[in-house]
TIMI-318199 format. One line per 5 residues: number of its first residue (from 0); their letters; for each residue x, y, z of C-alpha. Coordinates in nm, 3 decimals, decimal comma, m for minus. Example, Ala and Ser with C-alpha at 12.3 -4.5 7.8 and 13.67 -1.06 7.14 Angstrom:
2
0 = AS = 1,230:m0,450:0,780  1,367:m0,106:0,714
END
This chain:
223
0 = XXXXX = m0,221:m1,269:0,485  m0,358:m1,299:0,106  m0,369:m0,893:0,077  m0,039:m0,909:0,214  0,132:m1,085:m0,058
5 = XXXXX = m0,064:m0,977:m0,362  0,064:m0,609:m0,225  0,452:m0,759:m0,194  0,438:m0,977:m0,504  0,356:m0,652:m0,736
10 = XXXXX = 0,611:m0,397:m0,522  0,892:m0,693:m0,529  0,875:m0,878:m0,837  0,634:m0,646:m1,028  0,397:m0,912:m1,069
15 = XXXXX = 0,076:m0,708:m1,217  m0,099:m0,957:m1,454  m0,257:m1,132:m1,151  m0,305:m0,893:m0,948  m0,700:m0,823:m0,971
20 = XXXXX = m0,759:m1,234:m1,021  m0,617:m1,310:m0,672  m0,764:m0,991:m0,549  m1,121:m1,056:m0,684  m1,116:m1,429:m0,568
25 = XXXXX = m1,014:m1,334:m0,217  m1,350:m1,094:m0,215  m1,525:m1,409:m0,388  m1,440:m1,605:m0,109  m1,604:m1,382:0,176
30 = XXXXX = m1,959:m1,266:0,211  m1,935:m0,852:0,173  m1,993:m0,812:0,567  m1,738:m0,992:0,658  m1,493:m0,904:0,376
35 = XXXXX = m1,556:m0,524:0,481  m1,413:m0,611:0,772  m1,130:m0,846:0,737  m0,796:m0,748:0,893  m0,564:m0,663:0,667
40 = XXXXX = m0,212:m0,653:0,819  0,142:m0,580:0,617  0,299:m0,794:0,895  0,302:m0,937:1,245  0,516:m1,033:1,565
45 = XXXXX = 0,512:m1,360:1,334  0,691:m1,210:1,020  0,955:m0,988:0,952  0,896:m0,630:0,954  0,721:m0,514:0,599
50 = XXXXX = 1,052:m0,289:0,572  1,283:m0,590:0,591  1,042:m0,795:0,379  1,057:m0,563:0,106  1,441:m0,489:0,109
55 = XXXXX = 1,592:m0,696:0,293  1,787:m1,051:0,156  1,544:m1,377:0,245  1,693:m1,495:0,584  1,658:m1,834:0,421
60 = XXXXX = 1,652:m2,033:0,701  1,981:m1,826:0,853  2,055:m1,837:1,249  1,972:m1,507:1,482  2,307:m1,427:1,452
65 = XXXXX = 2,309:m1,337:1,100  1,956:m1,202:1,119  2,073:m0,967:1,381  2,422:m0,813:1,207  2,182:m0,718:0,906
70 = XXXXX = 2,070:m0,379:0,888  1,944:m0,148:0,557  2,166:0,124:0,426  2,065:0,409:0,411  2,020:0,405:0,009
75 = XXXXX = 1,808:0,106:0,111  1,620:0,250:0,361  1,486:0,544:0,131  1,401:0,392:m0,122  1,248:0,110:0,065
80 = XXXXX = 1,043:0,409:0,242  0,895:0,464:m0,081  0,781:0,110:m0,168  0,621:0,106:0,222  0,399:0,448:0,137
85 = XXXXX = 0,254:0,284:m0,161  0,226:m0,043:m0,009  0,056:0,089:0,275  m0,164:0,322:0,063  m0,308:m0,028:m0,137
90 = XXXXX = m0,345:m0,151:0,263  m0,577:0,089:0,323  m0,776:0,135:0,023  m0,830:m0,212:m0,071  m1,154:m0,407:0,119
95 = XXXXX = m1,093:m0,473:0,485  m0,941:m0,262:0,792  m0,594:m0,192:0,783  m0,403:m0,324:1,081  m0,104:m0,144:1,166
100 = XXXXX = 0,160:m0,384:1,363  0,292:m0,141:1,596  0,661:0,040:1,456  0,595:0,009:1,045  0,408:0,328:1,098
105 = XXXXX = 0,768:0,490:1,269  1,003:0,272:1,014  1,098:m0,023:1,216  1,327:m0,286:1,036  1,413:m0,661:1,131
110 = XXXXX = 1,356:m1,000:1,079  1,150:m1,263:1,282  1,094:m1,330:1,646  1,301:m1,197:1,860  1,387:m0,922:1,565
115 = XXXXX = 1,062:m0,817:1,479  0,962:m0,748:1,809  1,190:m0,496:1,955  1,064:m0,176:2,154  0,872:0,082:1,981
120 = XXXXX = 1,167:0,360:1,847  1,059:0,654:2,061  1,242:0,975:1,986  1,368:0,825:1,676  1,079:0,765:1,466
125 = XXXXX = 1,056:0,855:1,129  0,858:1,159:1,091  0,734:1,193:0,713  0,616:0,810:0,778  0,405:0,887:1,078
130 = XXXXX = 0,264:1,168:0,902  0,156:0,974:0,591  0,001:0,724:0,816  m0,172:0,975:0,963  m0,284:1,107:0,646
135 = XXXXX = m0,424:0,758:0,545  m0,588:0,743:0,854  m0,788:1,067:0,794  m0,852:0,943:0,434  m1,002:0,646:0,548
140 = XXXXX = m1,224:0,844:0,807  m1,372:1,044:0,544  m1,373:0,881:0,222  m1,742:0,665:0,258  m1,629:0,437:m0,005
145 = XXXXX = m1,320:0,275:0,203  m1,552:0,175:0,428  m1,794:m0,071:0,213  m1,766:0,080:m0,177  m1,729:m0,178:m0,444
150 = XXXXX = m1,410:m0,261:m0,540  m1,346:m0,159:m0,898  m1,045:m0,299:m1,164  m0,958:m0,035:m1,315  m0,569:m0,215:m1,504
155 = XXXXX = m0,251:m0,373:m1,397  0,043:m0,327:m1,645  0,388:m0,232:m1,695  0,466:m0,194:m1,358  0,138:0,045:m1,246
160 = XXXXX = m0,194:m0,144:m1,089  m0,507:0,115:m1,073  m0,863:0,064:m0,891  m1,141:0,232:m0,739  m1,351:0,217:m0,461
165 = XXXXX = m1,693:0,329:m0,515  m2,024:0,377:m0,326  m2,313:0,600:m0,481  m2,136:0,959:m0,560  m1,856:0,914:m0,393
170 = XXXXX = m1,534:0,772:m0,503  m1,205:0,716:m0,477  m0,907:0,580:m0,743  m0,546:0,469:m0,682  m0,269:0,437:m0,910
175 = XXXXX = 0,039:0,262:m0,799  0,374:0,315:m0,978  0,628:0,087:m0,911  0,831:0,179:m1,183  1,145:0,356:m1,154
180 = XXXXX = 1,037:0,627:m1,393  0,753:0,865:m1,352  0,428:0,808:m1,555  0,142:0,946:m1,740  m0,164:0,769:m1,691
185 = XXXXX = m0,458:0,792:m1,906  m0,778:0,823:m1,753  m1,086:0,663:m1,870  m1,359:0,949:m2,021  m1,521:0,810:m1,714
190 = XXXXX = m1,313:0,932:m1,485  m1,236:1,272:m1,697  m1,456:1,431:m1,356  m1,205:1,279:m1,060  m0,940:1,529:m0,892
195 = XXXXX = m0,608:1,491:m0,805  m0,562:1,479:m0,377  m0,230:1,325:m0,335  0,069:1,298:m0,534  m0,009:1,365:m0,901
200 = XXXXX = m0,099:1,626:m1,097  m0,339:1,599:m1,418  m0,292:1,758:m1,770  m0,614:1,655:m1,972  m0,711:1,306:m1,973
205 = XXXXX = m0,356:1,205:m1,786  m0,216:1,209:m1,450  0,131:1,233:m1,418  0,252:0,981:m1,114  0,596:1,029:m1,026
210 = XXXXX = 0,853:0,704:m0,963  0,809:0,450:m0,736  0,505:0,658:m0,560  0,093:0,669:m0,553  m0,148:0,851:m0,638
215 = XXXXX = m0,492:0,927:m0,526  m0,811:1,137:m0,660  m1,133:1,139:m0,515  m1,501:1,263:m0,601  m1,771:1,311:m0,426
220 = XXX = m1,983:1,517:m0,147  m1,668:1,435:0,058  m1,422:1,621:m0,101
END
């Protein structure tokens, strides 16, 4: 899972400074056909659910018991809501497919085997998630450059990691803000052309990216 834990390492221990040299390597590493097409999964029935991951306390070797009786408040749950949506934003937008581990998109929680495998939540799913992952799914459908644009550094600092995907015309940038303050980002002149479509607005050369959220902005003939 190497776009797994690049994702976790930056949302859980704000790890930044490596962040486009383990990303770049793993692209190294892969002709472009078959990196355009590697699975990239936040979790499976052999980890714990990407919720629990990022919130939860390491099971550390701890019996079912234990991993059973722990469940997120609901202070933990939101805000670990928010960490998810950006997490799964960078799973989609980075090179590969994203694979979606049936539940994350409704907001499952628990840890491994039997935990992480319990039946899908139906009636109780959580709404605003499904409908982001929905709106990543449409993204992806009509954005040419997730499916085989370059993958552009763009920085990773101070909490906030920014690239691009690019192919001819069209483009498309992400910032991610896992700081617990909201942010102005400055924009490369380069960029001065690229408009907000999720989650930011712009003032000049910055874009204003509210706490612990994403942003995207897009340019092209498929805007």
């Amino acid at each position: 899972y190497p776009f797994l834990h690049i994702i976790t390492d930056f949302l859980t221990n704000y790890r930044t400074q490596d962040f486009f040299d383990r990303s770049l390597q793993i692209a190294e590493n892969y002709p472009l056909k078959v990196l355009n097409i590697l699975m990239n999964p936040l979790g499976t029935h052999d980890t714990e659910r990407i919720l629990t991951y990022l919130a939860g306390p390491v099971h550390d070797g701890r019996g079912r018991q234990w991993q059973a009786s722990q469940k997120l408040s609901d202070d933990e749950y939101k805000k670990v809501i928010s960490l998810l949506k950006i997490a799964s934003a960078m799973q989609f937008t980075l090179p590969g497919v994203p694979s979606i581990y049936y539940g994350d998109e409704a907001g499952m929680e628990g840890y491994r085997d039997p935990f992480n495998r319990a039946c899908y939540p139906w009636g109780q799913e959580n709404e605003s998630l499904i409908k982001w992952y929905q709106f990543l799914g449409q993204l992806r459908k009509i954005c040419p450059a997730l499916k085989d644009g370059r993958f552009i550094p763009i920085s990773a600092a101070l909490g906030c990691i920014s690239y691009a995907r690019q192919t001819g015309s069209d483009e498309l940038i992400i910032i991610a803000n896992r700081n617990e303050h909201d942010i102005d980002y400055y924009l490369h002149e380069e960029y001065f052309s690229i408009e907000p479509i999720y989650g930011c607005t712009s003032h000049g050369p910055y874009v204003n990216v509210p706490a612990m959220t994403c942003a995207l902005l897009g340019r092209g003939k498929w805007m």
